[in-house]
C-alpha positions in Angstrom: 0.0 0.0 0.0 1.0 3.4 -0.3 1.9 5.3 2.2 2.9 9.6 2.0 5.6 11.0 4.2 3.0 12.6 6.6 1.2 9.7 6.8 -1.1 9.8 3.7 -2.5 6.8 2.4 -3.7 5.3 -0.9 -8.1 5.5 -0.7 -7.1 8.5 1.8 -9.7 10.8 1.1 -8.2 14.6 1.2 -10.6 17.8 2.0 -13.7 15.7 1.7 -13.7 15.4 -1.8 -10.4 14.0 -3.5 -9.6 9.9 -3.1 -5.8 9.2 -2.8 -4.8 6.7 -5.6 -1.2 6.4 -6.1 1.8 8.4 -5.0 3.5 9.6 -8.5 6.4 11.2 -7.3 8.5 12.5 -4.9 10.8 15.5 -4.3 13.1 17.0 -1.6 10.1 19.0 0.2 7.0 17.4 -1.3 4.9 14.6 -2.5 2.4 14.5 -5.3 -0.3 12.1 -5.2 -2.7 10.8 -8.3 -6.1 11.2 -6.8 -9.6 11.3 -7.8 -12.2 13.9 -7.7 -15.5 12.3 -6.2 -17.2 15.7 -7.4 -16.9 15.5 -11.0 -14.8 12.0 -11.2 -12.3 13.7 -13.5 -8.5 12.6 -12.2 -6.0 15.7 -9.8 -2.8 16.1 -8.8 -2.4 16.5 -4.7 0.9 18.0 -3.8 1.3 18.3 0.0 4.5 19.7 1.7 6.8 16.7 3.2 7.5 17.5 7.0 9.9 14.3 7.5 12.4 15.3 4.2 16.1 14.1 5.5 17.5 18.0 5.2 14.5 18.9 7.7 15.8 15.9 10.4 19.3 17.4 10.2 18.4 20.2 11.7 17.8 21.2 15.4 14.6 21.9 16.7 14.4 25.7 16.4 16.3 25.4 13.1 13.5 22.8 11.6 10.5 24.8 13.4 12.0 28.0 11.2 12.5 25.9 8.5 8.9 24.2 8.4 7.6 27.9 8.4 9.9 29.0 5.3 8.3 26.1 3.6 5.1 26.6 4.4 5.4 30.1 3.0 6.4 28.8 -0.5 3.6 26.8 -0.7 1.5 29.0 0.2 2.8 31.3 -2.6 3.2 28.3 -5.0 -0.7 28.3 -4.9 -1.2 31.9 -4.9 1.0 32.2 -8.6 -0.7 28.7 -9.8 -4.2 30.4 -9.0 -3.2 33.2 -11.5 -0.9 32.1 -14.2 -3.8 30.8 -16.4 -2.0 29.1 -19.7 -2.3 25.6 -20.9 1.5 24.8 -20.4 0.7 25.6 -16.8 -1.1 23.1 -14.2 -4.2 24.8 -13.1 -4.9 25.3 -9.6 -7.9 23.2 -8.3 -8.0 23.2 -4.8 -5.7 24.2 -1.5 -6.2 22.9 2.0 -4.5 21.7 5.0 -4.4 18.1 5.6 -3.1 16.8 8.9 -1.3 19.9 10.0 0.6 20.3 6.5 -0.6 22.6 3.8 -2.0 20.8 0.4 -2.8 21.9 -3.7 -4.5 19.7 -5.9 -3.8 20.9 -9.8 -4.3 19.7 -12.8 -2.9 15.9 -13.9 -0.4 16.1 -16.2 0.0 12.4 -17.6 3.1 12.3 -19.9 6.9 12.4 -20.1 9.1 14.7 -18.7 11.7 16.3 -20.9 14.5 14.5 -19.5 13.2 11.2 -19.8 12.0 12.3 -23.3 15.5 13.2 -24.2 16.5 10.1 -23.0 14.6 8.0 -24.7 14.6 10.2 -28.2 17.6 12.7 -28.5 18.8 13.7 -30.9 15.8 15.3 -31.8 15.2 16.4 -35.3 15.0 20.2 -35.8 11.4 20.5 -36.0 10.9 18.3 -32.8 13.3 20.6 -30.2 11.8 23.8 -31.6 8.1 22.7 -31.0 8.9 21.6 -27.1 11.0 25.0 -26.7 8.2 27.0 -28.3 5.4 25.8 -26.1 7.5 26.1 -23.0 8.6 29.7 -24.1 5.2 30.2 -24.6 4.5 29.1 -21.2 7.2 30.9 -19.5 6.3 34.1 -21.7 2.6 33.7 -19.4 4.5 34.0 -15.8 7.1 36.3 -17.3 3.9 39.0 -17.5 2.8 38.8 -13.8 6.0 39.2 -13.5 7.0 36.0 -11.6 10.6 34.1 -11.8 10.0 30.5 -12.2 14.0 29.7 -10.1 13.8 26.2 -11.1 13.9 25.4 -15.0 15.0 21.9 -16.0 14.5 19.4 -18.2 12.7 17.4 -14.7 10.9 20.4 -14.4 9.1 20.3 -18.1 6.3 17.7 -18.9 5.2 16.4 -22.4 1.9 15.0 -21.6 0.1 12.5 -23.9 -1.5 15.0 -26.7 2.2 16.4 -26.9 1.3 19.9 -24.9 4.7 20.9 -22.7 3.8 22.2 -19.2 6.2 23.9 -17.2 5.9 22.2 -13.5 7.2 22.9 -9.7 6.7 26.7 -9.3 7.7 25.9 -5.7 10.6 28.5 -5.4 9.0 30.4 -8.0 8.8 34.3 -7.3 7.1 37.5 -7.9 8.7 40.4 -8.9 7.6 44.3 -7.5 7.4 45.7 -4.3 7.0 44.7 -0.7 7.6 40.6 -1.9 8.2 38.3 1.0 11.7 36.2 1.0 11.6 32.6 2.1 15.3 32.1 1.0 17.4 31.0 3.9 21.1 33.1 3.5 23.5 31.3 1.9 21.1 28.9 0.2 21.1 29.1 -3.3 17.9 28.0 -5.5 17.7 26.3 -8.4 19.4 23.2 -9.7 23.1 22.2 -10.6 23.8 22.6 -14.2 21.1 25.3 -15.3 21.5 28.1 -12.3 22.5 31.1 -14.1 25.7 32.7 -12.7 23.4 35.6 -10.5 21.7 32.2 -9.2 24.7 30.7 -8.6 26.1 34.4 -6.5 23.0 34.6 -4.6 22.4 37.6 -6.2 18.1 38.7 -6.8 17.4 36.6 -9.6 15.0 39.0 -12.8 13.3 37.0 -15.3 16.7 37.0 -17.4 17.4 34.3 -14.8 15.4 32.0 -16.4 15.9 32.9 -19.8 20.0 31.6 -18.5 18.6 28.7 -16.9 16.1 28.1 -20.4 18.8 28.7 -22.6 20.5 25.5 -20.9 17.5 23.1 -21.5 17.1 24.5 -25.2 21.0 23.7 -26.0 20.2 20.0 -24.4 16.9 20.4 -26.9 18.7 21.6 -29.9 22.7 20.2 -29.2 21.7 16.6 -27.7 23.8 17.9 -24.8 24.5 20.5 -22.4 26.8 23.4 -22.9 28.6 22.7 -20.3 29.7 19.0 -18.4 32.2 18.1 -15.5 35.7 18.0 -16.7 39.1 17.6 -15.3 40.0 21.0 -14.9 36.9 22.8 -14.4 33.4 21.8 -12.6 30.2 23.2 -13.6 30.0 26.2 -11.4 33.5 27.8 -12.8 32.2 27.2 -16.3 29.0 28.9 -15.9 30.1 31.8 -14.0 33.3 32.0 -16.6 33.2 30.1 -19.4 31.5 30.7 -22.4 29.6 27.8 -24.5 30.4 26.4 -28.0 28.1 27.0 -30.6 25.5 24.3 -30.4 25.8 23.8 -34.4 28.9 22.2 -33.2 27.3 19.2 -32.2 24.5 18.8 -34.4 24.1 19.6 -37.7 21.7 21.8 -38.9 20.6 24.4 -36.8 20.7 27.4 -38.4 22.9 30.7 -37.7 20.0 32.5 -35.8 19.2 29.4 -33.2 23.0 29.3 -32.7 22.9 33.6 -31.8 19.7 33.1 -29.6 21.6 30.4 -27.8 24.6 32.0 -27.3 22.6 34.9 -26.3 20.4 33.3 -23.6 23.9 31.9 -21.8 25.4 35.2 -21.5 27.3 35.8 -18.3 25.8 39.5 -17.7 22.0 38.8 -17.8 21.4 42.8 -19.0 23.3 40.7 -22.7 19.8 38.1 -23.0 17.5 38.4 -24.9 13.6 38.8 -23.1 11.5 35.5 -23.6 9.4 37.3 -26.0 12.4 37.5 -28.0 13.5 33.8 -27.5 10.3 32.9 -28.5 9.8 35.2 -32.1 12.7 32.6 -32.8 11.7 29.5 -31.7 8.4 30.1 -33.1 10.2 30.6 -37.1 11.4 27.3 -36.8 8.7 25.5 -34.9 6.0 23.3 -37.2 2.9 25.1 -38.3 -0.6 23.9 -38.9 -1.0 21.2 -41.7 2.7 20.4 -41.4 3.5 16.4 -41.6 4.1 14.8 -38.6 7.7 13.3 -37.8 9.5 10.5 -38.7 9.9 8.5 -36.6 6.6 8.6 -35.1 6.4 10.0 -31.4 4.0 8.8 -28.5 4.6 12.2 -26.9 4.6 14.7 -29.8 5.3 17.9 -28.5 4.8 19.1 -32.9 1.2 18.0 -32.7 -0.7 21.2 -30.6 0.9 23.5 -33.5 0.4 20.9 -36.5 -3.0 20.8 -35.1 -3.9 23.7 -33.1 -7.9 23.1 -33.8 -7.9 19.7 -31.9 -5.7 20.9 -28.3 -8.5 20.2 -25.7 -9.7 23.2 -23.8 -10.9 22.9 -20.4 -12.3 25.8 -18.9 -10.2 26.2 -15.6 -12.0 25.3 -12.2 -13.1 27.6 -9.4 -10.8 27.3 -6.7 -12.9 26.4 -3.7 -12.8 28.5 -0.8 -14.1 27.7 2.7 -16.1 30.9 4.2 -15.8 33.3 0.7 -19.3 33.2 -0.9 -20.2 31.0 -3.5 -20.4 31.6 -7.1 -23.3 30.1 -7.5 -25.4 31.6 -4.5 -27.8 34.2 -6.1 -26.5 37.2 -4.4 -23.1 38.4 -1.7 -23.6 38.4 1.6 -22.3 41.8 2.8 -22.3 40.7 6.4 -19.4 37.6 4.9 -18.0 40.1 2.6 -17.4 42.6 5.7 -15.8 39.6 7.7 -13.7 38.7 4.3 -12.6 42.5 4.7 -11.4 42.3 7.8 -9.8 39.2 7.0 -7.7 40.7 4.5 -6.8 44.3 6.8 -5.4 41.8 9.3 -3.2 39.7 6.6 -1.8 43.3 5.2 -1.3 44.4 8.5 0.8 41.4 9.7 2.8 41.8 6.0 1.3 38.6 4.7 -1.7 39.0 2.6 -2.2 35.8 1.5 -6.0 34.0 1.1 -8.6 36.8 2.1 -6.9 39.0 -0.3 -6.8 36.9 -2.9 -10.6 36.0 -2.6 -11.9 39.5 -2.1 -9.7 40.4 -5.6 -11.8 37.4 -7.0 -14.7 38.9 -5.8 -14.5 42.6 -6.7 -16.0 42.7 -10.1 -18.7 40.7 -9.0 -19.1 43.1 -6.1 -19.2 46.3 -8.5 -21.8 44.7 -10.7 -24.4 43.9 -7.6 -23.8 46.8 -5.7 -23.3 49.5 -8.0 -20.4 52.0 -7.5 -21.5 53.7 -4.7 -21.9 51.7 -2.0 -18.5 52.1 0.1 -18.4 48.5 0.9 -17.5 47.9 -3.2 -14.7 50.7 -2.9 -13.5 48.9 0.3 -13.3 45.7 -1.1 -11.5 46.6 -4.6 -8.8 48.9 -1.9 -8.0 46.2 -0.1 -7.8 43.9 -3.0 -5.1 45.9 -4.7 -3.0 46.8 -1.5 -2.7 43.6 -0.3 -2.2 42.2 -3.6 0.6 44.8 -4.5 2.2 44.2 -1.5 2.1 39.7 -2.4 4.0 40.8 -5.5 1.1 40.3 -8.2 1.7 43.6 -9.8 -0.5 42.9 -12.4 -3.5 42.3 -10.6 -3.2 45.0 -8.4 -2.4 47.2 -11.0 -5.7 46.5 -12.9 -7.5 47.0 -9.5 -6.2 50.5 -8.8 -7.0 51.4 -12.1 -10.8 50.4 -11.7 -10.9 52.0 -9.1 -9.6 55.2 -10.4 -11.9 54.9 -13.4 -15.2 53.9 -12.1 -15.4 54.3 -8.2 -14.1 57.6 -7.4 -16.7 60.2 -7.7 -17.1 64.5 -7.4 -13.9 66.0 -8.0 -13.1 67.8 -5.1 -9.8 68.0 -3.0 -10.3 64.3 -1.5 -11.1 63.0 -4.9 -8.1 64.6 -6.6 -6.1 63.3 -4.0 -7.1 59.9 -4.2 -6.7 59.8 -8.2 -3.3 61.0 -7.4 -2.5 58.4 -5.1 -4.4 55.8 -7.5 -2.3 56.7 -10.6 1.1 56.5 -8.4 -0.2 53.3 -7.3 -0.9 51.9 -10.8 2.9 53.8 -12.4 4.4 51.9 -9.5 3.0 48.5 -9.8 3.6 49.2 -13.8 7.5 49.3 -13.2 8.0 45.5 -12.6 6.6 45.8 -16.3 9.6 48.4 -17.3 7.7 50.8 -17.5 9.7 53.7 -15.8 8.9 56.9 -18.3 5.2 56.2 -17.7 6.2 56.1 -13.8 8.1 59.4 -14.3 5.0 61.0 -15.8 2.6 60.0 -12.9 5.3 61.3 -10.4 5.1 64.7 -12.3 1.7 65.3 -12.5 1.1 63.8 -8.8 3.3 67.0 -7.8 1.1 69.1 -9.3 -2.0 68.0 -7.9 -0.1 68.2 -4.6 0.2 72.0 -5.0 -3.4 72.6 -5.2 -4.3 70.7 -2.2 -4.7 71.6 1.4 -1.9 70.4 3.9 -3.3 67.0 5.0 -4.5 65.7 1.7 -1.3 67.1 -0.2 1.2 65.4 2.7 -0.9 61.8 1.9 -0.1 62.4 -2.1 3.6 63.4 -1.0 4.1 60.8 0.8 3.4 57.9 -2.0 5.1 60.2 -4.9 8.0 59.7 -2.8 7.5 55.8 -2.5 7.2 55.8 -6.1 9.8 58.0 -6.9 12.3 56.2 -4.6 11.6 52.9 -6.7 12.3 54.7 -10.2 15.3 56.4 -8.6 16.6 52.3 -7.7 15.8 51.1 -10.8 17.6 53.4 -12.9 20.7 53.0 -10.6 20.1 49.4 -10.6 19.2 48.3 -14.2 20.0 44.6 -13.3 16.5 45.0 -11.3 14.7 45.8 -14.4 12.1 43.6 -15.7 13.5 41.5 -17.6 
């Protein structure tokens, strides 16, 4: 029988709703679990956090206590990015819980290959082949580069092939947002990602931008395109010398013919300085010229996981409309109108997770709720304005810059009414708001623009309302200041 880390069990039955059926894998900090959903019958994914790994027994009690809360932190996030990056290369976020003291997300089953074994079993691949499993996972990648969030963790283990050939980027685990007032669950002196594709910032334990994973990309893509990787163990030098100094052959070097631009791009991607790669927009305008288009034959020899069929046949990729994630005490999408009394509480909730710096669930629900607020309530009722605020503080402050960014700007456009001193005061603030969530985007002229005209508004203003204004233009102008000083914390 099967038996989980914490105790799990094969028939377990997890939140009421999902049967254990077999454990499918197993990592340093977690477990993932085939199960069944008794609701609609349709196979999940459970991943639960491992609280027994061997790293967490070889630390002291205070030490594994800390680390347990780290870890619990990242999952938490993990399910906070899954719940947003909405893409088909990306396993969609069912369900979260906690399950005998230790947190839980169910996601979509991904039944397949994963790029290492696929290599494995099938490299070298032919030209056509590599560039149709780079383009759907720069495709993919492309989705959580626009939060903007740092996947930390790309490798060939990492990538699936499932069944009908579609290539899903997996394990957002140590994944990141980008922007302002993001949490760390990094321990000093730990550095993330995996031996062999950590670019060379990774590898300093410098703050990783998202031209980290175009580095750590770029490595898989040379094992894609070369049949091996550009760099391996040798006598005189080890990996980590070779990636922080060295740089890689041309992969045309080892098989022949890739073409003069592939060779650039990858050459480009493995640059030392990550301000010299290219953007994963950019990566993928190339991998997208050389990937199979619709009508195209399919290869030779024949593939069980065919990462060329979803572009030969785009028509025929199944689409599944992505499940509500449930939530406990947030009302129901189905119920035939809010509750303002739950909606207050939810409030509260989410005051009391920004307060403490950790806006985590309540947030997220009353951002899920907000437009559905607006259209019941109509844009005067104060509890709608309170609930879209709150919404996009807490979740600029969890990193989701676009989300929050959308909110402020709603709220700028259809809740603030009159224009007196408090209004133009508040669209002041608003605008910063949206300029500064805008710069994890690169977006620093438009930031500059805000900043101006936010001073003049100030000037018009009496003392109170001007100081509030003031005091955010500074925020923002403090960011744009550290940006331009900084442009390795650019967007990448």
């Amino acid at each position: 029988m099967d038996v989980g880390s914490q105790g799990t069990r094969k028939g377990e039955i997890i939140g009421g709703r999902y049967r254990l059926t077999e454990s499918i894998g197993k990592g340093g900090m977690a477990q993932v679990w085939r199960a069944t959903d008794l609701t609609t019958g349709r196979d999940a994914a459970v991943k639960f956090l491992r609280p027994d790994s061997e790293d967490l027994h070889q630390l002291n009690t205070h030490e594994r206590r800390a680390e347990l809360d780290m870890l619990r932190a990242r999952f938490r996030r993990e399910g906070i990015l899954l719940g947003r990056l909405d893409h088909p290369g990306i396993p969609e976020l069912y369900d979260q819980g906690s399950h005998q003291g230790m947190p839980y997300l169910v996601m979509r089953l991904v039944t397949g290959m994963t790029l290492y074994n696929f290599l494995a079993h099938h490299a070298p691949l032919p030209l056509t082949v590599a560039a149709a499993a780079a383009a759907q996972a720069a495709d993919a990648l492309a989705c959580a580069h626009t939060l903007p969030v740092v996947h930390r963790d790309l490798k060939p283990q990492n990538i699936m092939i499932s069944d009908e050939g579609v290539v899903a980027l997996l394990d957002f685990g140590i994944a990141k947002p980008l922007g302002m007032g993001v949490t760390q669950y990094t321990r000093h002196g730990s550095t993330l990602g995996s031996r062999g594709y950590q670019a060379p910032e990774q590898i300093l334990e410098k703050e990783p931008t998202t031209r980290a994973d175009v580095y750590s990309f770029g490595c898989v893509c040379y094992e894609l395109f070369a049949g091996r990787a550009p760099f391996v163990v040798e006598e005189t030098k080890g990996l980590i010398e070779q990636h922080l100094h060295q740089a890689p052959l041309p992969p045309s070097l080892f098989s022949a013919g890739i073409p003069e631009a592939l060779d650039d791009l990858m050459l480009g991607m493995l640059a030392k300085d990550p301000e010299g790669r290219p953007t994963v927009g950019e990566v993928l305008d190339v991998l997208r010229s050389l990937a199979p288009r619709p009508g195209d034959p399919e290869p030779r020899p024949r593939l069980r996981h065919d990462p060329t069929a979803p572009l030969r046949f785009p028509l025929d990729r199944p689409s599944e409309r992505r499940p509500k994630v449930s939530t406990v005490s947030a009302p129901h999408a189905d119920e035939e109108w809010l509750d303002a009394r739950v909606v207050e509480r939810l409030c509260e909730a989410a005051e009391h997770e920004i307060q403490e710096g950790d806006p985590e669930d309540a947030v997220r629900r009353l951002g899920d709720l907000a437009v559905r607020a607006r259209v019941e309530w109509g844009s005067r009722r104060p509890l709608v304005r309170r609930v879209w605020e709150l919404a996009a503080e807490g979740l600029r402050l969890a990193g989701d810059c676009g989300g929050a960014a959308r909110l402020y700007h709603g709220i700028a456009a259809d809740l603030v009414h009159g224009d007196g001193p408090q209004e133009r005061a508040d669209l002041a603030i608003l605008r910063l708001r949206v300029a500064e969530c805008r710069l994890a985007f690169g977006e620093i002229e438009a930031a500059i623009g805000a900043i101006e005209a936010a001073g003049h508004v100030a000037a018009g203003l009496p003392e109170p309302l001007a100081t509030r204004v003031e005091e955010v233009r500074h925020e923002v102008d403090l960011d744009v200041t550290e940006r331009l000083a900084d442009p390795g914390t650019a967007q990448g």
